[in-house]
C-alpha positions in Angstrom: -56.4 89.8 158.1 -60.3 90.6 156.5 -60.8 93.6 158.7 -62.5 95.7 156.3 -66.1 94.9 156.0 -69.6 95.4 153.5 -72.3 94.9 155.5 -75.4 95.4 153.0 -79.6 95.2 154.1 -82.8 95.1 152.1 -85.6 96.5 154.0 -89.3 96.5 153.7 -89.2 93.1 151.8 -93.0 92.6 152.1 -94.2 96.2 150.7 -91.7 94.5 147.7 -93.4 91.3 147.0 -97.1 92.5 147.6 -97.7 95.3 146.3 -99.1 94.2 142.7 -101.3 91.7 144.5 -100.6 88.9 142.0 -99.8 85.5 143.6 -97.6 84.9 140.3 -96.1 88.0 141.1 -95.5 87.3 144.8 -93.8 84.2 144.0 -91.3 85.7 141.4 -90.3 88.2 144.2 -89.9 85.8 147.1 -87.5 83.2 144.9 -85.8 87.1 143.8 -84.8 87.7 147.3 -83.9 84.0 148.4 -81.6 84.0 145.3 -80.0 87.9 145.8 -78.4 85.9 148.9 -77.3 82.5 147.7 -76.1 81.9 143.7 -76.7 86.0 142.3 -74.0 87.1 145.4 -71.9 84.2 144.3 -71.9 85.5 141.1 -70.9 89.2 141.6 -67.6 87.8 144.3 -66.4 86.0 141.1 -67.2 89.1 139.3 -64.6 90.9 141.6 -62.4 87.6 141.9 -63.2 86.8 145.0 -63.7 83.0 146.0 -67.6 82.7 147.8 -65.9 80.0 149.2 -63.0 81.5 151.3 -64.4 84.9 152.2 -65.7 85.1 155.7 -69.3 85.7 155.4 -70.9 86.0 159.2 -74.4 86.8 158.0 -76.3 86.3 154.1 -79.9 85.2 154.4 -83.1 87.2 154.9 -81.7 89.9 152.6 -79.2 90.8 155.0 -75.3 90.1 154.2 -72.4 90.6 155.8 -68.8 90.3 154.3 -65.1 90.6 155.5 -62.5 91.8 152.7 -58.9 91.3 153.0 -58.2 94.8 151.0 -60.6 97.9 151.3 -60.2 98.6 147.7 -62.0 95.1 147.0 -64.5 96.3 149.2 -65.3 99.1 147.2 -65.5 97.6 144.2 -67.3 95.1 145.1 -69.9 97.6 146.6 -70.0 99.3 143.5 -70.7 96.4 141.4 -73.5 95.3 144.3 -75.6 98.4 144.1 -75.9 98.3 140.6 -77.1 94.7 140.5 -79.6 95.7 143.6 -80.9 98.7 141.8 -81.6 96.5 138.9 -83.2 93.5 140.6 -84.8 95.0 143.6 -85.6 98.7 141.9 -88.2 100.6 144.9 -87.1 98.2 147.5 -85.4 99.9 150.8 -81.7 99.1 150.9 -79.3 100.7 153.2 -75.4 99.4 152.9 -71.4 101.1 154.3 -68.0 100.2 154.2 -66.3 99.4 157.8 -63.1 98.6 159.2 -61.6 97.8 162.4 -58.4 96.0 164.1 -60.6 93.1 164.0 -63.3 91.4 162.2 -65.2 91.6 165.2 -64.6 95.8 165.3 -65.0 96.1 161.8 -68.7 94.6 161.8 -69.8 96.4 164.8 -68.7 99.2 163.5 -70.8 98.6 160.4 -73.8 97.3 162.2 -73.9 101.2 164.5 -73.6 102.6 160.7 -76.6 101.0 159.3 -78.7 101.4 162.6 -78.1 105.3 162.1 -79.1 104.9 158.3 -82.5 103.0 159.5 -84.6 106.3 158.6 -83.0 107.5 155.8 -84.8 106.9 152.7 -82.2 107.4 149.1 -84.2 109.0 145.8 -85.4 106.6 143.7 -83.9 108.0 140.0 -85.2 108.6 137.3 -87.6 110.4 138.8 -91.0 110.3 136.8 -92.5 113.0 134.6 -95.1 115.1 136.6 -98.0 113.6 133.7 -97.3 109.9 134.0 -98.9 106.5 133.4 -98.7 104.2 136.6 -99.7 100.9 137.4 -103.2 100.4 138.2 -102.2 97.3 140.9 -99.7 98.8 142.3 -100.0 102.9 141.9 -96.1 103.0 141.0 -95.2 104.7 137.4 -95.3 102.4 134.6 -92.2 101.6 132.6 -93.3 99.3 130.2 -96.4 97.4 129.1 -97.2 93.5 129.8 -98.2 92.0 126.3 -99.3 89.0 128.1 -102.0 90.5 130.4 -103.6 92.9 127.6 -100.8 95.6 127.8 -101.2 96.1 131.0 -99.2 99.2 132.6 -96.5 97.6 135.2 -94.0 99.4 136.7 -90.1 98.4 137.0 -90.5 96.5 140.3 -93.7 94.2 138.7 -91.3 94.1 135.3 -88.8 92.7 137.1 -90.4 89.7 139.2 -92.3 89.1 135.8 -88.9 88.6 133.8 -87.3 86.6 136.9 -87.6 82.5 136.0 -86.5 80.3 138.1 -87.3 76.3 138.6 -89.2 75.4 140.9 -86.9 72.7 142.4 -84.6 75.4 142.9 -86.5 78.4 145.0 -87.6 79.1 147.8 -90.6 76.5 148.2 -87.7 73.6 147.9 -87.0 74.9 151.3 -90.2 73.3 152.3 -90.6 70.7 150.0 -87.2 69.5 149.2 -88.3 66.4 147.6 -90.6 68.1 145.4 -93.5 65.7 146.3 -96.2 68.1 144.8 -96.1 71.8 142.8 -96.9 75.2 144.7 -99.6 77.5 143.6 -98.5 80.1 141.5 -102.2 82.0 140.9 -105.5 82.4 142.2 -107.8 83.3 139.1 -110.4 81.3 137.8 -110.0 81.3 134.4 -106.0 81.3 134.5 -104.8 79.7 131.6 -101.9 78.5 132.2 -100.3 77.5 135.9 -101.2 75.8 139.0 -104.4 77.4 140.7 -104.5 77.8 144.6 -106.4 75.4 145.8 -109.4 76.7 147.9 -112.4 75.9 149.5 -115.7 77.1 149.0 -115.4 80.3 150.9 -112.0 81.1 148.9 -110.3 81.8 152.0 -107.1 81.8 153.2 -104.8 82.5 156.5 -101.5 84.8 156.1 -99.2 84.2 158.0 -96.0 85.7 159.8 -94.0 84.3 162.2 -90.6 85.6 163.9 -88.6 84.2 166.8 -88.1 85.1 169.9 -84.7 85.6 171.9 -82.4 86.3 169.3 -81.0 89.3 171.3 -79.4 87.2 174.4 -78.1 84.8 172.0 -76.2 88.0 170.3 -75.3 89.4 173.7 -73.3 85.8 174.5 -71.0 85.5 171.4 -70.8 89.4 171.7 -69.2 88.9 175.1 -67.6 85.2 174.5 -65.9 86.8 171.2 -64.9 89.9 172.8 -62.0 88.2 174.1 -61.0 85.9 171.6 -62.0 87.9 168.1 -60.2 84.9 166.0 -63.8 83.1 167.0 -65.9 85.6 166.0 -66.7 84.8 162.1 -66.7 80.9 162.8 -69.1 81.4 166.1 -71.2 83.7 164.3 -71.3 81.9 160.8 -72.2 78.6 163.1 -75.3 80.8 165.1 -76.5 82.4 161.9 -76.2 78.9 160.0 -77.8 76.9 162.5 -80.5 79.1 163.0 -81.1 79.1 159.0 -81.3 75.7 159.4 -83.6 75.2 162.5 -86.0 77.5 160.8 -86.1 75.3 157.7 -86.1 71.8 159.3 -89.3 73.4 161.3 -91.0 74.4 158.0 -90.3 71.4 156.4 -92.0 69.3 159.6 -95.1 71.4 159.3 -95.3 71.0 155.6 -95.0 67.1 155.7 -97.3 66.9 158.7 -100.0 69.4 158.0 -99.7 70.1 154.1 -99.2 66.9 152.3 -102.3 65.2 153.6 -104.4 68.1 151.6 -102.4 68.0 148.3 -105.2 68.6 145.3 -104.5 67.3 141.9 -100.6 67.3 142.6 -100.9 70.9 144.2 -99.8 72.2 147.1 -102.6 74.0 149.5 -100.1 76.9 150.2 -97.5 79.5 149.1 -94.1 80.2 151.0 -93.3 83.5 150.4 -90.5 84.3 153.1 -88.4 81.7 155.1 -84.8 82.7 156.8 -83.2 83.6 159.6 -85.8 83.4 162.1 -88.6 84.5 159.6 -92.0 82.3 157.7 -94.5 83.7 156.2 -96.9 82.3 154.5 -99.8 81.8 152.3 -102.1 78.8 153.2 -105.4 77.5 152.7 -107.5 79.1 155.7 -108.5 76.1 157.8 -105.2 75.0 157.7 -103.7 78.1 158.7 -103.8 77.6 162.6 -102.5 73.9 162.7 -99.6 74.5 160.3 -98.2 78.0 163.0 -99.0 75.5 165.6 -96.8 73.1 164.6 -94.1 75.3 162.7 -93.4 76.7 166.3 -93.5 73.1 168.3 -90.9 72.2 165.7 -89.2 75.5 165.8 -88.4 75.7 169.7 -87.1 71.7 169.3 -84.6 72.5 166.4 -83.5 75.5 168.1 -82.7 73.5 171.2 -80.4 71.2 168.9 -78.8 74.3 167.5 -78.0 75.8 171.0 -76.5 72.1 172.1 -74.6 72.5 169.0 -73.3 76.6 169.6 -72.6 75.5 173.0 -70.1 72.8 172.5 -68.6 75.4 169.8 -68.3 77.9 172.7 -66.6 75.9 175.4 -64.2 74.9 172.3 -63.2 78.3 172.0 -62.6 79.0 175.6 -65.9 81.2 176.5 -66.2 81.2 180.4 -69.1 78.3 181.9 -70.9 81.2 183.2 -71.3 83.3 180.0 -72.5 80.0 178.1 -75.3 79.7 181.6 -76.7 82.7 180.1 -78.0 81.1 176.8 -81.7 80.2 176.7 -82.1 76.3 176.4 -84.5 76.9 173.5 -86.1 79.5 171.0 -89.4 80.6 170.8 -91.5 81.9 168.1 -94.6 84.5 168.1 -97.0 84.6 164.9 -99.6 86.7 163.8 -102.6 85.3 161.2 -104.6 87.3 159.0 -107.9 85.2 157.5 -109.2 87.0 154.5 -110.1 86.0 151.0 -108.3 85.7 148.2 -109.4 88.6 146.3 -108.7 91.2 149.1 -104.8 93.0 149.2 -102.6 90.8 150.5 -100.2 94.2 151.3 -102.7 95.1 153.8 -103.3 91.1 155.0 -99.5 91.2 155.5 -99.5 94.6 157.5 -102.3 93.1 160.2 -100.6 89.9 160.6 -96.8 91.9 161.2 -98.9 94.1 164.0 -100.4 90.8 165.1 -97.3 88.8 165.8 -95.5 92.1 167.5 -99.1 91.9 169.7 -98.2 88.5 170.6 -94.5 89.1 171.2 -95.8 92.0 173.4 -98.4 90.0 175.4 -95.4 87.5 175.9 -93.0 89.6 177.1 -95.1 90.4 180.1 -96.3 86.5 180.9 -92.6 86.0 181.2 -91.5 84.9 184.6 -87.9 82.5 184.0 -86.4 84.2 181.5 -87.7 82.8 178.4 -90.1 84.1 176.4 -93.4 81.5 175.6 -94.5 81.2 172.2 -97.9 82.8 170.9 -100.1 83.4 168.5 -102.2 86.3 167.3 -105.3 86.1 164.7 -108.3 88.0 163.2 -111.0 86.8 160.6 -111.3 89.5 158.5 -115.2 90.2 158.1 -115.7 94.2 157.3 -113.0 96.0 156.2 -109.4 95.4 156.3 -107.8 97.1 158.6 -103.8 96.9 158.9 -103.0 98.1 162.7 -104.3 95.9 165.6 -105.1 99.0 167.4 -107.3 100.6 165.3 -109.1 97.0 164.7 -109.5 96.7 168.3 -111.1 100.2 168.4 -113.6 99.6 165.5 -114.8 95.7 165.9 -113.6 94.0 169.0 -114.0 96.1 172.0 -117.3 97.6 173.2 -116.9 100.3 176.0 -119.9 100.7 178.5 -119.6 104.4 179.8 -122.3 103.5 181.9 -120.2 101.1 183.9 -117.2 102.6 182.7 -116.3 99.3 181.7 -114.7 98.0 178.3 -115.9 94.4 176.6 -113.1 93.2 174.7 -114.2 90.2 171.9 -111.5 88.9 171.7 -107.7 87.7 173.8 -104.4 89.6 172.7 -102.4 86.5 172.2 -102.7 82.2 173.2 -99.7 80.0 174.0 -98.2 77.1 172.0 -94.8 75.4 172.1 -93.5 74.3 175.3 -95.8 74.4 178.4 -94.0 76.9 180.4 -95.4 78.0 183.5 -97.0 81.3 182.3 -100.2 83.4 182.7 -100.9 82.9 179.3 -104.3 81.5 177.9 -102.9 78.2 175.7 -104.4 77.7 172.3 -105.4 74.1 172.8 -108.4 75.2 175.4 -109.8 77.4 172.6 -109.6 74.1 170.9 -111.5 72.4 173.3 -113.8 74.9 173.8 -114.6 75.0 170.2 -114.9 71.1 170.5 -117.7 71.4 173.0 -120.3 73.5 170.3 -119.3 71.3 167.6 -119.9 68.1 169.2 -122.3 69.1 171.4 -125.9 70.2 171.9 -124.9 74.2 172.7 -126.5 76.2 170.4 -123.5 78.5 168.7 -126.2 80.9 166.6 -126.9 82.4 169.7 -123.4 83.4 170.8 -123.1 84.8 167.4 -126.2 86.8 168.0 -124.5 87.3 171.7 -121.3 89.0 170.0 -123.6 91.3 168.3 -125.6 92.5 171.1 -122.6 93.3 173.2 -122.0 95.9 170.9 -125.4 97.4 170.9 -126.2 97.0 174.5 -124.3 95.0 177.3 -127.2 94.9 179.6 -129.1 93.1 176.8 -126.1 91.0 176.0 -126.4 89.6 179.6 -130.2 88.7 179.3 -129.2 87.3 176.2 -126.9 85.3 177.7 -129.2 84.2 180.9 -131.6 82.5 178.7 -128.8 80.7 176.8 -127.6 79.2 179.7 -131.1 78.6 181.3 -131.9 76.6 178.3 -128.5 74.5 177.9 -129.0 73.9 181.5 -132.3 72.1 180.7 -130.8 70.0 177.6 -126.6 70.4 177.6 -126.0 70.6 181.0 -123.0 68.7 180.6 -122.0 70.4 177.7 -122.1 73.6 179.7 -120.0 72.7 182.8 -117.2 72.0 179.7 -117.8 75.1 178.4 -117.2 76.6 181.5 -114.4 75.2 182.3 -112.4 75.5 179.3 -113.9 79.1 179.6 -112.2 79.7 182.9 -108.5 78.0 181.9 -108.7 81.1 179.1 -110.2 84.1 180.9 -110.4 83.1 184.5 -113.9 82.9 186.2 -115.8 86.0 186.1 -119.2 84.9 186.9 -122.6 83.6 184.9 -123.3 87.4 184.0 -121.8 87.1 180.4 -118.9 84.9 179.0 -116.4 87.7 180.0 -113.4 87.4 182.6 -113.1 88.9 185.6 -112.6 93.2 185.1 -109.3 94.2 185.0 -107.7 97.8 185.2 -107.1 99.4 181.7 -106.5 102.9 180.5 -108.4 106.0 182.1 -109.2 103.7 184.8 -111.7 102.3 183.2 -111.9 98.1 183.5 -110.9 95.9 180.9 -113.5 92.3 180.9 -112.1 89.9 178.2 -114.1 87.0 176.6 -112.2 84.7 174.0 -116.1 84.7 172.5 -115.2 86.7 169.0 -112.1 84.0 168.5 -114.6 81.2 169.0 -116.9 82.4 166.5 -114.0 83.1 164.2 -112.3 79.7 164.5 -115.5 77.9 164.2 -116.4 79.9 160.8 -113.2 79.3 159.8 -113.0 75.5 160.2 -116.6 74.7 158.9 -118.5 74.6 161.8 -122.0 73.9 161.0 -124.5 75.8 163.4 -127.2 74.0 164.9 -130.3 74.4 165.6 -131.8 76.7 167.9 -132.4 75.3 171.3 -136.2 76.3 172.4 
């Protein structure tokens, strides 16, 4: 029996593939890590003559693998052989691995899995380590190993040397996960004067939308084949291969729908307006042209929550097979969600810190989702900020600085902005849904509503509320006079986000926050923002 088990995880993949900032660079390290799990694990089994084919595998994808050896002595060696190849491939990147065993497979990897959860804060050396007078790389402020002859010499250190060195077609990597018919090339740069390689294509404003998406749920899916396999551990490499599989594939089939249906109308000159850059397990992110940004997490999630549906069908069929109790499979969730977070910023700003603000962006939506649940399952969301001063990684301390305005006099805070809006699946939720931001934005572009002077609006709340709301009185008195109809729309789709709280100022009603001060929420800063981003032309001012 393969009771002894290697269960091996890279960490901190992002700080990995953005920290030199190149797009070219960024590429090379997300095909890196897609392959580390598919043909370069292959590879080092043979290595230790072990057939990829027979050994149980549970888990390999998203940088996380999980193998069961016959002998522990394979194990071993094959760890040995593992780190090496790691420590070449992936040098900086966070890596924690161990060596379990149990009476059964099951045991052994939840043995392994306690191991690696008390590892989570320990950080190895990274050896060599560098002379105290040292060069480093400029992009990435690590110490420089060697010098790129085809960038002027430039210093690079032995993470950037690597992903420069690593080749691979691009038929092959990652991006055929989205493409797999190859229909048009990826971007593989963003400079101007490049001159070789496929530019990103951009418009105008050279912006673009990062995102990150991760999936909801995944912990009560765990708890089922934990209990359903407690009793019959010959099920629990098939059961969990199937889950881990499946969900691989759902995830996939989803990115490959939004990338048909949102992508491949705005191919330019045979070029994709995007860059994948992580896709597995329940994982996306992504680079994409901004005003696409919104529609393609929109979609990627709708499609998400349908595959996953298929996939639990699929896992439950597998469970009654194996004898699992009717009222253990009751407790799966019909479906997945997803939660996502979007950063907008240009091109020529760090991506590192891009990624950071849309990770703390998708955990706010997961957060503001958790607390509109009221069935069970958790509704899909998603997060986003326009980036417009400076970049800021933690949603907190952008909250703190440029969307909320506090009013000591009324001991009241104005917050520019909603924590999270709904997609997927209508569920019956207090959530505001994204499609009335939609709408609302439909009103001022169609309309007669003059959008300069809610942008002007925005501003004032911050310098004075009280002027904010005479600000806002005139507004409305002279939409009333030429847009009425405009306006009762703008009201209503105003409402459906933040409930009526009066004419005073496009806020919601207050709402008890911290230091019992009230909280009044207007969706007005991610009006402004999705309008900007989409090409909304302002009109003229209403007199």
């Amino acid at each position: 029996m393969a009771n002894h088990a290697y269960l091996f995880e890279a960490r901190s993949i992002q700080p990995f593939l953005f920290a030199s900032g190149r797009l070219a660079d960024m590429v090379a390290g997300s095909n890196l890590l897609d392959e580390i799990s598919r043909r370069i694990l292959d590879q080092a089994l043979q290595a230790c003559e072990v057939d990829p084919e027979t050994i149980p595998a549970p888990r390999r994808a998203g940088g996380a693998i999980y193998l069961l050896f016959e002998h522990e002595a394979t194990a071993r060696r094959f760890r040995a052989l593992w780190r090496t190849l790691v420590g070449q491939l992936l040098p900086g990147i966070e890596r924690v691995d161990c060596i379990s065993s149990g009476d059964s497979a099951k045991e052994a990897i939840d043995a392994g899995i306690a191991v690696l959860a008390g590892r989570r804060n320990l950080r190895t050396a990274e050896l060599p380590n560098p002379a105290p007078v040292a060069e480093r790389n400029a992009r990435t402020g690590e110490v420089a190993v060697a010098r790129d002859r085809k960038r002027d010499r430039e210093p690079v250190d032995a993470a950037t040397l690597v992903k420069r060195r690593f080749g691979l077609p691009e038929y092959d990597g990652l991006a055929s996960k989205f493409d797999p018919q190859g229909l048009a090339e990826w971007p593989n740069n963003f400079e101007q004067d490049h001159p070789r390689g496929r530019r990103f294509p951009l418009d105008e404003d050279r912006m673009v939308g990062l995102i990150h998406a991760d999936g909801n749920g995944l912990g009560q899916i765990l708890h089922v084949l934990s209990h359903a396999t407690r009793q019959v551990p010959e099920h629990y490499v098939r059961l969990y291969r199937a889950f881990s599989q499946g969900m691989d594939a759902a995830t996939c089939e989803a990115a490959r729908h939004a990338t048909q249906t949102v992508l491949q109308p705005h191919i330019t000159d045979g070029v994709y307006p995007a860059r994948p850059l992580v896709l597995g397990g329940d994982d996306m992110t992504l680079l994409v042209r901004a005003d696409l940004a919104m529609d393609f997490t929109d979609l990627f999630i709708q499609a998400f929550e349908h595959e996953s549906a298929s996939m639990l069908q699929g896992l439950c069929t597998q469970l009654e097979g194996a004898g699992t109790p009717g009222e253990v499979i009751a407790k799966l969730p019909p479906r997945l969600t997803a939660c996502a977070g979007i950063t907008y910023l240009k091109s020529s700003q760090p991506f590192s810190r891009g990624y950071q603000l849309a990770e703390s962006l998708c955990t706010q939506a997961k957060q503001t989702s958790r607390m509109a649940t009221t069935e069970g399952t958790i509704p899909s969301s998603i997060a986003f900020h326009r980036i417009q001063a400076t970049l800021v990684d933690d949603v907190s301390a952008l909250q703190r600085q440029e969307v909320e305005r506090r009013d000591p006099v009324n001991n009241t805070v104005y917050r520019l902005g909603l924590a999270a809006y709904a997609v997927g699946e209508p569920d019956a939720v207090a959530l505001p849904r994204l499609d009335s931001l939609r709408k609302l934005a439909g009103v001022l572009r169609s309309g007669s509503l003059n959008a300069t002077r809610l942008r002007q609006l925005a501003t004032r709340i911050h310098e004075s509320p009280d002027l904010a709301r005479k600000e806002y009185s005139r507004w409305r008195a002279l939409a009333e006079t030429s847009a009425a109809h405009d306006l009762r729309d703008f009201d209503r789709y105003l409402e459906s986000l933040v409930g009526h709280g009066g004419h005073d100022l496009p806020f919601g009603p207050p709402k008890t926050g911290d230091h019992e001060s009230a909280i009044r929420s207007s969706p007005l800063g991610d009006l402004l923002a999705f309008l900007a981003i989409h090409g909304h032309e302002s009109r003229k001012e209403i007199t």
